[in-house]
C-alpha positions as CSV (number, residue, x, y, z in Angstrom):
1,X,0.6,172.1,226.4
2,X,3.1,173.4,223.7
3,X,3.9,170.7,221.2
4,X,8.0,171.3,222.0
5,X,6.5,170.2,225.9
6,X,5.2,166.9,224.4
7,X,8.1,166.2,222.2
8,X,10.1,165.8,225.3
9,X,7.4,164.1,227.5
10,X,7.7,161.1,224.6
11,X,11.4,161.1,225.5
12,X,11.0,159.8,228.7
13,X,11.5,156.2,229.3
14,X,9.5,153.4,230.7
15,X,9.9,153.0,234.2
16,X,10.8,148.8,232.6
17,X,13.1,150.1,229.9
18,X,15.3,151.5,232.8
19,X,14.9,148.8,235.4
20,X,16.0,146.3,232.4
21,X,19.5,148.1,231.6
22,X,23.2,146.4,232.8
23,X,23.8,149.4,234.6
24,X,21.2,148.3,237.8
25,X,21.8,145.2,238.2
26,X,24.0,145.7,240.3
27,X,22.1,147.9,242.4
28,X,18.6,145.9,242.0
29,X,20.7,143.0,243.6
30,X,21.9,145.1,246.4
31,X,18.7,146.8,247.5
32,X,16.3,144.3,245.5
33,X,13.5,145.1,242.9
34,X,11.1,146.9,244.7
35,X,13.4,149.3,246.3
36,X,14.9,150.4,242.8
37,X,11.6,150.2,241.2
38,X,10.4,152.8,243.4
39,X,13.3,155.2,243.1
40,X,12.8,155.1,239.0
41,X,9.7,156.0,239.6
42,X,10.1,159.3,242.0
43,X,13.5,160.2,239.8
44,X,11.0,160.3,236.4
45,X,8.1,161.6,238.4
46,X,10.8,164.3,239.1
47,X,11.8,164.6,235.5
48,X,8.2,164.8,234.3
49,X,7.2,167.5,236.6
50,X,10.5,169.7,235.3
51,X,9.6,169.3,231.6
52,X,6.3,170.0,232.2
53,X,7.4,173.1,233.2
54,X,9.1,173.8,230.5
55,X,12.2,171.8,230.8
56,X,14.0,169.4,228.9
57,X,14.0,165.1,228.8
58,X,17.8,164.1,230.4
59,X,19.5,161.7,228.0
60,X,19.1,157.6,228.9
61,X,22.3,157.6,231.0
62,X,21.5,160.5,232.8
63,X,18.6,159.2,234.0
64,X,20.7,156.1,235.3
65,X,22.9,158.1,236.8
66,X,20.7,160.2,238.6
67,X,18.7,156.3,240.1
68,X,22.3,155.5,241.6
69,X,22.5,158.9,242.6
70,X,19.1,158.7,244.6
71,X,19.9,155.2,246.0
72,X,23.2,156.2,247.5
73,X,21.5,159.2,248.9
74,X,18.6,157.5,250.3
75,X,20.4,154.2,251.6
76,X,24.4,154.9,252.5
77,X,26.2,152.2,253.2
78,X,23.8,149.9,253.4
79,X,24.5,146.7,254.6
80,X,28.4,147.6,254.1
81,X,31.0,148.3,256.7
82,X,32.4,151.6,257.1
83,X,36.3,152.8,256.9
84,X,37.1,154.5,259.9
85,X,39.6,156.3,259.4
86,X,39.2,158.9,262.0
87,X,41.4,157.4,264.4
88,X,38.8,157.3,266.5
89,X,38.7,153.7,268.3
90,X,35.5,153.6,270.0
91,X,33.3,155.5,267.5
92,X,29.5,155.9,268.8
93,X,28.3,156.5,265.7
94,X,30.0,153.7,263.8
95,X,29.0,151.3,266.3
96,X,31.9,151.6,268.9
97,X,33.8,148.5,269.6
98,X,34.5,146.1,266.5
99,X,33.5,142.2,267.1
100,X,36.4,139.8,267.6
101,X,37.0,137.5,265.0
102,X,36.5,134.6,267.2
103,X,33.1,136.4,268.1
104,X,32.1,136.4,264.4
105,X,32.8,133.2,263.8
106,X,30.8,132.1,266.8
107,X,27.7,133.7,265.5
108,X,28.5,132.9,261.8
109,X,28.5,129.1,263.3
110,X,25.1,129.5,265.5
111,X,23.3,132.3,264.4
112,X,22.4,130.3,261.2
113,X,20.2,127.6,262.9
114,X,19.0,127.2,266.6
115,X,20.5,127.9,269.7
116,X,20.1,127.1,273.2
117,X,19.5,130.8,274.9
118,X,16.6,129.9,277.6
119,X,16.8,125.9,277.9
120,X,18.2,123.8,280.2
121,X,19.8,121.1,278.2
122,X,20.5,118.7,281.0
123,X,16.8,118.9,282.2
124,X,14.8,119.9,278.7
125,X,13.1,122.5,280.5
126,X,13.0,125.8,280.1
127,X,15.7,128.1,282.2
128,X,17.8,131.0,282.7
129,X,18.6,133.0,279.6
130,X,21.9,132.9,278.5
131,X,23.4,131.2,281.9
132,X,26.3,130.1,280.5
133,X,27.3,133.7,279.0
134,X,26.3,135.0,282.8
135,X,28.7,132.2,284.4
136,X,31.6,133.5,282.4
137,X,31.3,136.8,283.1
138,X,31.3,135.7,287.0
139,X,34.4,133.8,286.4
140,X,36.2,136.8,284.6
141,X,35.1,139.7,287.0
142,X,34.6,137.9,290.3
143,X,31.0,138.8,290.7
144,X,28.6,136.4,292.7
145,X,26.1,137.4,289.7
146,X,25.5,138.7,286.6
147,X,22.4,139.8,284.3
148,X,22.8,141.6,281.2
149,X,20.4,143.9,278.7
150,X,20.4,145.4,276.1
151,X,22.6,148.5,276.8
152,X,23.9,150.1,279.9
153,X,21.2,153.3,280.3
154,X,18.6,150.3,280.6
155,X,21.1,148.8,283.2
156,X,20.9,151.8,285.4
157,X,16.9,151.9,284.5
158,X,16.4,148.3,285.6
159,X,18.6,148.9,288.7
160,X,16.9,151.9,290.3
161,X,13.2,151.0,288.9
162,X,13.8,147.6,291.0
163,X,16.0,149.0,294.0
164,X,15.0,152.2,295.1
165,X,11.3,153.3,292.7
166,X,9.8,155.8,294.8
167,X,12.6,156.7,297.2
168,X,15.7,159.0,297.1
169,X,19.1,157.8,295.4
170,X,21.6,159.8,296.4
171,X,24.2,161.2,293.6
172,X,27.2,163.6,293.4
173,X,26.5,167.1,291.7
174,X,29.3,166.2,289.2
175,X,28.6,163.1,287.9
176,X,25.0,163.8,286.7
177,X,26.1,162.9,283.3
178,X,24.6,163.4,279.9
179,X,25.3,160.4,277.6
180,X,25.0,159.6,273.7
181,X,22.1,161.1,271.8
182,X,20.9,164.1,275.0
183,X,19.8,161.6,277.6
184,X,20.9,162.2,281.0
185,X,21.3,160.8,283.9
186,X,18.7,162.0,285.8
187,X,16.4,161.9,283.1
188,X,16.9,158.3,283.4
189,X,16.2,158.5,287.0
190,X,13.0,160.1,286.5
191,X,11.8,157.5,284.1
192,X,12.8,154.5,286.7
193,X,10.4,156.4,289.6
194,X,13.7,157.0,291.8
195,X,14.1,160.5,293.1
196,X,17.3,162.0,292.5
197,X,19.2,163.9,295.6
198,X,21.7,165.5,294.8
199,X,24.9,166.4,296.9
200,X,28.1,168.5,297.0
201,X,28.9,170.9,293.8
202,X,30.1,170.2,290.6
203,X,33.9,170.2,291.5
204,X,33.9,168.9,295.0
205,X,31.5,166.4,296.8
206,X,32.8,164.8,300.1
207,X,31.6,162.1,302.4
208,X,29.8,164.3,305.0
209,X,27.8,165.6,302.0
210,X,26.6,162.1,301.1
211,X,26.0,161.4,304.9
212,X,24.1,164.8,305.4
213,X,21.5,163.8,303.0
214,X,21.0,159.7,304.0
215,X,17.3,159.9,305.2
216,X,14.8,157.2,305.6
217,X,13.8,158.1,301.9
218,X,17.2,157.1,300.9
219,X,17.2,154.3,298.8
220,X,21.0,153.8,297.9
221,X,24.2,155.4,296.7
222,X,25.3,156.1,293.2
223,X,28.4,157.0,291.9
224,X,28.4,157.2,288.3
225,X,31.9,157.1,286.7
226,X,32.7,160.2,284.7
227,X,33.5,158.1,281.4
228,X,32.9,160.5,278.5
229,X,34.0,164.1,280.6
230,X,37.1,164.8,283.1
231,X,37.1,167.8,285.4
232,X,40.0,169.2,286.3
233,X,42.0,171.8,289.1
234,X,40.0,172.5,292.4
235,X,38.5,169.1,292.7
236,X,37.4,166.4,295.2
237,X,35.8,162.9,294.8
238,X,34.3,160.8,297.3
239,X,36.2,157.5,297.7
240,X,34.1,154.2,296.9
241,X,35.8,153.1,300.2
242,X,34.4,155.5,302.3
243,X,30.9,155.4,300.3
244,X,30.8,151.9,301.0
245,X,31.0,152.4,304.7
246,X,28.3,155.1,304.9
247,X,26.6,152.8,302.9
248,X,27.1,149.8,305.5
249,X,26.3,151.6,308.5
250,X,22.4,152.5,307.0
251,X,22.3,149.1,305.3
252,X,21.9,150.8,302.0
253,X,23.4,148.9,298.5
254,X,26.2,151.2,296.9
255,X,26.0,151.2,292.7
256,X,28.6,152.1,290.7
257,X,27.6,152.9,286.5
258,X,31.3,152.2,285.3
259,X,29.9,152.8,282.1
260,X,33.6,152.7,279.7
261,X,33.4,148.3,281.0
262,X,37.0,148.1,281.2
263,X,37.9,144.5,282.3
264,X,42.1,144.7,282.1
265,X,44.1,147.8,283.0
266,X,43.9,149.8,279.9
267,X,47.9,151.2,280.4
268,X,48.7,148.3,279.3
269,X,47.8,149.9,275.7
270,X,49.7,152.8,276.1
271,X,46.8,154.2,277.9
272,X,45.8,156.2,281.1
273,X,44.7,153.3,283.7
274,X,40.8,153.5,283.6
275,X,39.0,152.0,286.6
276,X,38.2,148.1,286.7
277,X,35.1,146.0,287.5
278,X,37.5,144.1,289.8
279,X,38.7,147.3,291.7
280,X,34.9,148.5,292.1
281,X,34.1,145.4,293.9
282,X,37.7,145.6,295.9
283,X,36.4,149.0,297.2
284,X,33.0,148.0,297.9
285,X,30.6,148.4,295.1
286,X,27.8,146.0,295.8
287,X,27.0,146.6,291.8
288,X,29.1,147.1,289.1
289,X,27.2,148.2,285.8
290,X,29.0,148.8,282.4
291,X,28.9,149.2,278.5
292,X,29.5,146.1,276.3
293,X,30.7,147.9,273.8
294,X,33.0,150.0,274.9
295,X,36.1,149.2,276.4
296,X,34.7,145.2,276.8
297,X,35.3,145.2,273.4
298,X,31.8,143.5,272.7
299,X,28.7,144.1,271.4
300,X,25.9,146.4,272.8
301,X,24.5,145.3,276.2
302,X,24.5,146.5,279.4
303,X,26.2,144.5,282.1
304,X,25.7,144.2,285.3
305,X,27.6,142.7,288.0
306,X,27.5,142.3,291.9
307,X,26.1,140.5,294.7
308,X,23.3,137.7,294.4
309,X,20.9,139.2,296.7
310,X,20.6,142.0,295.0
311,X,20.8,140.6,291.0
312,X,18.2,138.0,292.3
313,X,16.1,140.9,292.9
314,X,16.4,143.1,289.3
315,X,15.4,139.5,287.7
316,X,12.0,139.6,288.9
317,X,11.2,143.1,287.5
318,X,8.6,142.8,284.6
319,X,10.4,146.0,283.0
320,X,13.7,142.7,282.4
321,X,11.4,141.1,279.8
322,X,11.5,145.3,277.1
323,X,15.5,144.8,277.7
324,X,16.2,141.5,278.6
325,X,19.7,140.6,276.0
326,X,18.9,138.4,272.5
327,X,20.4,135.8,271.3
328,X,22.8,137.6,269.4
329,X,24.3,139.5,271.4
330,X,24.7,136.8,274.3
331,X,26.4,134.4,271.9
332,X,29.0,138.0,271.2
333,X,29.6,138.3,275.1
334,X,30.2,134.5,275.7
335,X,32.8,134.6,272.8
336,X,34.1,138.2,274.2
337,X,34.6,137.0,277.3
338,X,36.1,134.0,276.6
339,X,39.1,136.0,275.1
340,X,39.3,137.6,278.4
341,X,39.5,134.0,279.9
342,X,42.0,132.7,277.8
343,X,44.5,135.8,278.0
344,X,43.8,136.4,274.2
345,X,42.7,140.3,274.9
346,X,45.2,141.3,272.5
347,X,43.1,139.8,269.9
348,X,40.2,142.1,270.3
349,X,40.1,144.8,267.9
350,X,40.3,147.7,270.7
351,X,42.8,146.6,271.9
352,X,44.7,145.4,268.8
353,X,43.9,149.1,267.5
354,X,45.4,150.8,271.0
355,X,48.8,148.3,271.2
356,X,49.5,149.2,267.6
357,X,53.2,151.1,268.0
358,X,54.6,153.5,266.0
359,X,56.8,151.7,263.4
360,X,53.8,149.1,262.7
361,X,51.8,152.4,262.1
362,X,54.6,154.1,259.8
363,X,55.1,150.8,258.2
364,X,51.5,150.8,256.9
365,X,51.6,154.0,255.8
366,X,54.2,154.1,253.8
367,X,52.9,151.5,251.6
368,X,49.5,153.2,251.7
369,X,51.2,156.2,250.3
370,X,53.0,154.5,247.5
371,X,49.6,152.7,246.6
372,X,48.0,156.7,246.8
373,X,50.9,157.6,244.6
374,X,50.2,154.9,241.7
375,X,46.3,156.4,242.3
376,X,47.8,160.4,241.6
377,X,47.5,161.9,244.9
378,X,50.1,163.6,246.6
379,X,50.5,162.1,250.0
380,X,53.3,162.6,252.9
381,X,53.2,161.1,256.5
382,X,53.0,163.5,259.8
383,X,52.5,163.0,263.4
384,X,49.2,162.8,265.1
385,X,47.1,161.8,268.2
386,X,44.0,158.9,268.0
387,X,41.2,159.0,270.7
388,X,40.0,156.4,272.9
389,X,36.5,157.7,272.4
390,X,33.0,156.3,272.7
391,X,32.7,157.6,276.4
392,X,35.8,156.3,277.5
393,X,39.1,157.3,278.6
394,X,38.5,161.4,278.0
395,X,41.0,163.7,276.8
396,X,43.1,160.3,276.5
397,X,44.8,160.6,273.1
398,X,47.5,157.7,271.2
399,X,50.6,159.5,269.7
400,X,49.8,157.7,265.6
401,X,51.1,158.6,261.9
402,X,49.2,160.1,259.8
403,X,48.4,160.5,255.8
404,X,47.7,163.6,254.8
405,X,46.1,163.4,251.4
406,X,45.9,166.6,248.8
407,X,42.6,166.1,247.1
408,X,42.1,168.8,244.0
409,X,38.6,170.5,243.8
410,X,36.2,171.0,246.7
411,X,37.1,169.3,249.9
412,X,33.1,169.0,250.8
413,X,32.2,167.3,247.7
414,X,35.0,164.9,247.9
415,X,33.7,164.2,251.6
416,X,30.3,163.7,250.5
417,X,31.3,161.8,247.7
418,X,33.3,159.6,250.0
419,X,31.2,158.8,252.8
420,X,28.5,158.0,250.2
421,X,30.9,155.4,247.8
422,X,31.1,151.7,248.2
423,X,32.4,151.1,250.9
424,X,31.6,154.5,253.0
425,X,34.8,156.4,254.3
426,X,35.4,158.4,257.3
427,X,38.6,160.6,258.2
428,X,39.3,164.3,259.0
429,X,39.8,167.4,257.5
430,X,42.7,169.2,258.5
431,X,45.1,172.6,256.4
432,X,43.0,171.9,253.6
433,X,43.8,167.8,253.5
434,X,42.2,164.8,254.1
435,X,43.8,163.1,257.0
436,X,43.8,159.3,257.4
437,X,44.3,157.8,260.7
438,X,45.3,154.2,260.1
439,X,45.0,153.1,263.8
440,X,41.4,152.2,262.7
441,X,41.3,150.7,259.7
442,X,41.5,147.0,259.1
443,X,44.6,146.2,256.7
444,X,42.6,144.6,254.9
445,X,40.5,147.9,254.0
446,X,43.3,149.7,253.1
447,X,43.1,148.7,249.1
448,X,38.9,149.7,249.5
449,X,40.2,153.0,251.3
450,X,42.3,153.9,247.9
451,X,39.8,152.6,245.2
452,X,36.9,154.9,247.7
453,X,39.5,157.9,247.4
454,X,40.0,157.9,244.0
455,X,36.4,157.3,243.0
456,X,35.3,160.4,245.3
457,X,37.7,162.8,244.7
458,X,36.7,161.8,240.4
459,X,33.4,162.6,241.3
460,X,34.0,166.1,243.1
């Protein structure tokens, strides 16, 4: 090896002389010891194979640099909330609905110790799991029952494996819907043993072509609530009300997979009414299945809702035990619902995030703008639209006031830079701006959204 080769070989630092530096201690604290002490280690692994071949020793602070560098590459935003500034209420892949505050502070009180999930107090002995959390949710839909999982797809798993494994569940053409992350419903089907039949076409399904295919394979009916897609022009529905009497007449249980889990009429938000659990059951559904964390405003489960006989049934399925609800997300329901209970559904951030008018909207952002100003950036307010999303309410858009934000150099470094900083942001790209949509972000992010702005945009 040439002697210039070695000469920068001895230049590289102990793996402990860089651990023991100011500048990681924050991050060792963050991630811990062993998760930095591994990422020196690969970054002068890295270096070493580079001056090996014939390349040169970075100086001390470089090295740092390029150890934070790693860390924010290989862990973003870890443990840290996001900004959403997308306008995007119910973002799937930040987690869709926000927790109240009165749900946090239930599990910052409980979560800490023990908690009561499966006993019986009054007895001592063991009994249902979270019964209190399923005897709100009776009092606030109306349902003789309720059982709830860990997310609506193993809802509708639990309820066909249990109800109709082996036989034929009949489904419109249009509402074989694909959800988040490629599943689809009958993909879901397949997995419970149920055999899908499917009826009418993709626009137009009527009640002769569910009563045309009722044999003595049928096992029930299924309408499954176009939540995430809306089809428009030439098309026809089948009414629950007229399912429910096809389904009466063969004695056969009619399931509806709500899927959004709207509770309250969402137009009182400013938008489109969306179908709720308590008009399912008013039209017939015998069960009622829905999100959590969508339009309930809680956290991920699946609900599900509907007459004893039949919920009675689902709990004695083995499968109940692989998706059976934890502790924490029945103590978020019980303090979700309760909110719902107590008529304080303005409190829950959805909601809070859909009411939000106009001038509270330009309010914010024109002292966003003046804080942007202080920062250097050249900001000015515009018009927009926010979305519902997180499969609910489609096409359903907020008018909102947006920032549009001139950021100098390259607009996909300063992205990159952005959703890797402390604390991660998200927002939209739009004439060569970045576009913040306040609607979603907490007022008390909004100081964390400039300090994140003007740290990216340095970097980029």
């Amino acid at each position: 090896m040439p002697n210039d080769n070695q000469n920068e070989l001895r230049k590289l630092p102990s793996v402990e002389k860089v651990l023991s530096g100011p500048d990681l201690a924050p991050a060792i604290d963050r991630y811990s010891h062993p998760v930095v002490t591994a990422t020196v280690r690969e970054i002068i692994d890295q270096i070493r194979e580079r001056v090996v071949k014939g390349g040169q020793t970075p100086p001390f602070d470089a090295i740092v640099d390029m150890v934070k560098h790693h860390l924010a590459v290989e862990w973003p935003g870890f443990l840290e909330p996001v900004v959403n500034a997308t306008g995007i209420i119910l973002h799937t892949n930040l987690g869709r609905a926000p927790l109240s505050p009165s749900a946090v502070d239930a599990l910052s009180k409980i979560l800490g110790g023990y908690y009561a999930l499966e006993l019986d107090l009054d007895t001592g002995e063991r009994g249902v799991r979270a019964q209190s959390m399923e005897k709100l949710l009776q009092m606030a839909t109306g349902a003789e029952s309720a059982l709830v999982v860990n997310n609506n797809a193993a809802a509708v798993l639990l309820i066909l494996s249990t109800l109709a494994k082996g036989k034929e569940v009949i489904v419109s053409r249009g509402e074989l819907v694909q959800i988040g992350g490629g599943f689809r419903v009958p993909e879901v089907m397949a997995a419970s043993g149920a055999i899908l039949r499917e009826v009418g076409t993709t626009n137009q399904t009527f009640i002769r072509d569910f009563e045309a295919a009722v044999s003595d394979q049928t096992a029930m009916l299924m309408v499954v609530h176009r939540s995430n897609f809306a089809i428009r022009g030439f098309t026809h529905d089948t009414a629950l009300q007229e399912l429910k009497e096809l389904a009466k007449q063969f004695d056969l249980p009619l399931v509806l997979d709500l899927g959004s889990g709207a509770i309250i009429d969402t137009a009182l938000f400013g938008m489109t009414h969306e179908p709720t659990v308590a008009e399912a059951f008013a039209s017939g559904a015998d069960i009622v299945c829905i999100s959590g964390d969508k339009l309930f405003g809680g956290p991920q489960c699946g609900i599900i809702l509907g007459k004893k006989n039949y919920i009675d049934v689902l709990r004695k399925n083995p499968l109940l035990r692989a998706i059976r609800i934890d502790k924490y997300a029945a103590v978020a329901v019980s303090a979700t619902i309760l909110q719902y209970l107590k008529g304080q559904t303005s409190q829950l951030p959805v909601y809070r995030m859909m009411g939000a008018t106009l001038e509270e909207l330009d309010r914010r952002c024109g002292i966003l703008v003046e804080k942007l100003a202080k920062a250097g950036f050249a900001a000015e307010v515009t018009d927009g639209e926010s979305l519902a999303g997180g499969g609910s309410l489609p096409d359903e858009t907020l008018p909102t006031r947006l920032i549009e934000i001139a950021i100098p150099g390259s607009m996909d470094n300063f992205c990159h830079w952005l959703r890797l900083g402390s604390p991660p942001v998200l927002g939209c790209v739009r004439g060569g701006k970045f576009i913040i949509d306040l609607r979603t972000v907490f007022p008390d992010q909004e100081d964390d959204l400039v300090r994140a702005i003007a740290a990216a945009a340095g970097k980029s």
